[in-house]
N, C-alpha and C positions, 0 to 999 in steps of 0.2 A: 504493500500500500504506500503511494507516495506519501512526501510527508502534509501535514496538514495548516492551510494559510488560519491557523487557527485564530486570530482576530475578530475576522469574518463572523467565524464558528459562534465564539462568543458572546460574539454580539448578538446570534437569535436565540443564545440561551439568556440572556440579560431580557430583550425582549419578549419571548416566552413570560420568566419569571413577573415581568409587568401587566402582561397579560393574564395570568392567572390571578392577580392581587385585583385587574380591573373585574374581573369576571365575577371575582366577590365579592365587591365594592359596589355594582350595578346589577338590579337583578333583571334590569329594561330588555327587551324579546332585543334593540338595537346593538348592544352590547354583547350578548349574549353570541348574536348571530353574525358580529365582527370576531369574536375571539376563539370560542368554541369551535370550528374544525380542526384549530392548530392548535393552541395556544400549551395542549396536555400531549397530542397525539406527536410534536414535532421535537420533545424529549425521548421520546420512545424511538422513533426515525433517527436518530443523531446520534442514539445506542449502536441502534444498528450500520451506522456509517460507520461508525469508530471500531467496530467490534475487531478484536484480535483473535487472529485463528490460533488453533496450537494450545489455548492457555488450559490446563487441567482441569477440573470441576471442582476438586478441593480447594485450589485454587480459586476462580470461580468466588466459591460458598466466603470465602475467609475474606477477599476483597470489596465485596460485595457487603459484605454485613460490616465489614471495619464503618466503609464510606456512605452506608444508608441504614444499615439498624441498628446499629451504635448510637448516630443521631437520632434515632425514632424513640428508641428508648428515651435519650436523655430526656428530649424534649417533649415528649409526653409525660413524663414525671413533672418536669419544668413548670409546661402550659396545664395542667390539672392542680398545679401548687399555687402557681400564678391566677389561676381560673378563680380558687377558692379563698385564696387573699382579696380578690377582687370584687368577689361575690358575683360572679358572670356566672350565668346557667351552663351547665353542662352534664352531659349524660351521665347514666348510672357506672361504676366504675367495671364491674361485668361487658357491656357496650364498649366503654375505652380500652380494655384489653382486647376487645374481640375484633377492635380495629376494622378497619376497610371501609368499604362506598357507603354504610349508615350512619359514618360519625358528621355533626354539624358542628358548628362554631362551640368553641375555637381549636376544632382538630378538623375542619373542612378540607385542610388538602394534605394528609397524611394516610390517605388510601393511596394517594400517587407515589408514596416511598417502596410502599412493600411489595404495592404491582409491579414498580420497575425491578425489584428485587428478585422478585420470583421470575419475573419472565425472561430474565435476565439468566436465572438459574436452570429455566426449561428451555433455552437456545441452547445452554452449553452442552447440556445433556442431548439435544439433538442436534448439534452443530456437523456431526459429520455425515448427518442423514437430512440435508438441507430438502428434497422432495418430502419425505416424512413429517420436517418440522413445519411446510406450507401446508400441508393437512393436517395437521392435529389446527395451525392456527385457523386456516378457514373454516375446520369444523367447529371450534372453538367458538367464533365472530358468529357463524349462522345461528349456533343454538340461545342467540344472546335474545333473538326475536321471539321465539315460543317461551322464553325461560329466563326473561330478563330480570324481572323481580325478585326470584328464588336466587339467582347465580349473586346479584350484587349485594346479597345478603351473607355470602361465604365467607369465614372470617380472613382479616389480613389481606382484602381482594382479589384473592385468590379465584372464584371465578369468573374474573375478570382479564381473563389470559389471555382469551385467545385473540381480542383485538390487538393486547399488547407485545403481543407476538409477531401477530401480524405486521404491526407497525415495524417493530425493531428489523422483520424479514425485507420489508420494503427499502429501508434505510440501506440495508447488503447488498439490493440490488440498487439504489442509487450511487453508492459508491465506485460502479463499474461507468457512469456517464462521463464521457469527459465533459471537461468544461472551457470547453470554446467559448468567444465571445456567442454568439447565437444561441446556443445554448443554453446558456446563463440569463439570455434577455427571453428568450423563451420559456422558461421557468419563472422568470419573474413576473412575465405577463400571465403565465396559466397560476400563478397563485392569486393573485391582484383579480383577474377573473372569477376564479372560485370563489373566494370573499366577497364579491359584488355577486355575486350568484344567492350566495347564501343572506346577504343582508338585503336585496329587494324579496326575500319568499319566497322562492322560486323552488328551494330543496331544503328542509330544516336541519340545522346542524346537528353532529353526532354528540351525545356526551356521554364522554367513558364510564365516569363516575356513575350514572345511573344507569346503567347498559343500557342505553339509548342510541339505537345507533342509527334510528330515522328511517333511511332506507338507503338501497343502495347507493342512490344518487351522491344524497350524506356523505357518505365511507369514500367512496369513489373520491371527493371533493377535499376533504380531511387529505388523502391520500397524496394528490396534486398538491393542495397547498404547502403541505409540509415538507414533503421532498421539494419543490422547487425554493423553499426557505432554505431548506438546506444546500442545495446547491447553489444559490448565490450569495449565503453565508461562504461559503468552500473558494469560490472568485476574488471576494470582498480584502483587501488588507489597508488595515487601517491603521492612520499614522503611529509611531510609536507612541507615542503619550498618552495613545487616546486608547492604542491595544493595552498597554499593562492597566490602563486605568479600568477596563472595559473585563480584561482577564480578572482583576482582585473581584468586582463585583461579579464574576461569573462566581469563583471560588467563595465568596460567603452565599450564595443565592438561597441554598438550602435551608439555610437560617430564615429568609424571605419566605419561602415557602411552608416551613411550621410554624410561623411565631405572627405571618401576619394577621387570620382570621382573630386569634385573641384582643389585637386590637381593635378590632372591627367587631368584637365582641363587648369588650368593655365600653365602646364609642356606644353601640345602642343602634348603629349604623342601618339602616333601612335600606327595602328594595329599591328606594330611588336613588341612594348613593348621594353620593356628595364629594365636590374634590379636596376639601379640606379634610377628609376622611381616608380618600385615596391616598395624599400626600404622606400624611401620618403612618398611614398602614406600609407603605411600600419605603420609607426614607426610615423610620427610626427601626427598624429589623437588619434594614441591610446595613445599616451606621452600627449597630450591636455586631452584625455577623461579621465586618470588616473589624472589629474592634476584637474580636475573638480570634482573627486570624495570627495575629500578634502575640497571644496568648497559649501557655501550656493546654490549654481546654481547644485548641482547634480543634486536636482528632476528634474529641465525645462530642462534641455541638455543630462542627460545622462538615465534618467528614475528610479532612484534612490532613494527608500524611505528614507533610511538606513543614519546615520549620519555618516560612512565612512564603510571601507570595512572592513572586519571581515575575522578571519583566520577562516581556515576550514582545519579540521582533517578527516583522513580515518573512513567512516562509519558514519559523520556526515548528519544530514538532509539539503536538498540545500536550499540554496538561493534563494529569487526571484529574475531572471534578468529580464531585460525589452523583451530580444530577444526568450526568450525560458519559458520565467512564466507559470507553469502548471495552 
């Protein structure tokens, strides 16, 4: 695999992470139907670009849980400690262990830890039977329509595989495109399309989280937009200042991703959102997560082998982060 213009990269995992924090910020059908086909599925896609052949399943199992269930723990201890210092509502503590797609404020997006975790863990295991691993995932995604309600109830989101499967396969096969100019503009336009697809109502967005996947159209359109993110993420290098400034926010992101719904939980924050609500939620997480990066606590909180965060230049090889580690 050549190396990677990881700048680019970063930058639609930074993006991403903004869009997840809008999507919980806003509960408007407008918002919803701007961010929703990518905003969950184009971490899963960017797994699977990154993905390294060869690596063992013990392996595997041990880096994977170092850089996503180490933080899940902490931070559910954290944000349930935080929760009841607060006095914010929060489920029964049975529910908070049992994890996955039925937990709400302030653990709304930590079904996304364990599904990348696991799905991550059912590539490796099927990595050298890649026909095998498109069938378990497409059967996976089909049975999501007769059975959706029952599956996003499995604990740790677990049966929520097969779409995140799929995504991560999708991503293996984006990595074979080059990236000619044309092609890069070509992607850029079939994403920008898909989005205006989905936000005049033309095809309702997929959401993982509820195994909602709409229809095919949906899937189909999730699919385009995120790979073509990723590919002109993969084009994109951006200046140095702007890459290491762009890489540290990638590296605490995680922190953004478990810690902001508690804000938006204590705020009181409603379905119409608000941008002083936004702000808050998405700047004072990732100001913590960057502040932890400096700190003995990176590994447990933020998923962070690394003794601080390191610049990165155009044409450099990327970084592991916790949210996107091939």
């Amino acid at each position: 695999m050549p190396p990677q213009r990881l700048s680019g990269l970063d930058a639609v995992r930074v993006l991403g992470v903004v869009a997840i924090v809008a999507g919980h910020v806003w509960g408007t059908s407008f918002v919803r139907d701007l961010v929703f086909p990518w905003h969950v599925p184009v971490f899963f896609v960017l797994s699977g670009f990154l993905w390294r052949d060869g690596r063992a399943l013990s392996e595997e199992v041990s880096r994977r849980g170092r850089s996503l269930l180490v933080p899940y723990v902490c931070w559910l201890a954290l944000v349930t400690a935080a929760a009841e210092a607060l006095s914010v509502t929060h489920q029964p503590a049975k529910e908070v262990v049992k994890g996955g797609a039925e937990l709400l404020r302030p653990y709304s997006a930590f079904w996304f830890v364990t599904a990348l975790f696991f799905a991550a863990v059912l590539l490796r295991i099927l990595d050298r039977l890649r026909p095998l691993a498109w069938l378990v995932a497409l059967g996976g995604t089909a049975v999501l329509a007769p059975y959706g309600d029952e599956l996003r109830q499995v604990p740790l989101s677990i049966g929520l595989l097969g779409p995140c499967l799929l995504f991560m396969l999708v991503g293996g096969t984006v990595r074979a495109v080059d990236d000619r100019p044309r092609v890069v503009v070509g992607a850029a336009l079939a994403a920008i399309a898909g989005v205006a697809v989905t936000v005049a109502g033309l095809v309702p967005p997929i959401d993982l989280k509820a195994a909602d996947l709409g229809s095919f159209g949906g899937l189909a359109i999730s699919v385009v937009v995120s790979a073509g993110l990723v590919l002109v993420g993969r084009a994109v290098v951006l200046p140095p200042k702007t890459g290491r400034t762009v890489t540290v926010l990638t590296e605490a992101g995680l922190v953004v991703v478990l810690t902001h719904a508690l804000v938006l939980a204590h705020l009181e924050t409603s379905p119409a959102g608000g941008w002083g609500a936004f702000a808050l939620a998405l700047i004072a997480p990732w100001a913590l997560g960057v502040a932890l990066l400096w700190t003995p606590l990176r590994g447990l909180l933020c998923g962070s082998a690394r003794p601080r965060p390191q610049a990165v230049t155009a044409g450099a090889v990327r970084p592991v982060t916790p949210i996107s580690e091939g």
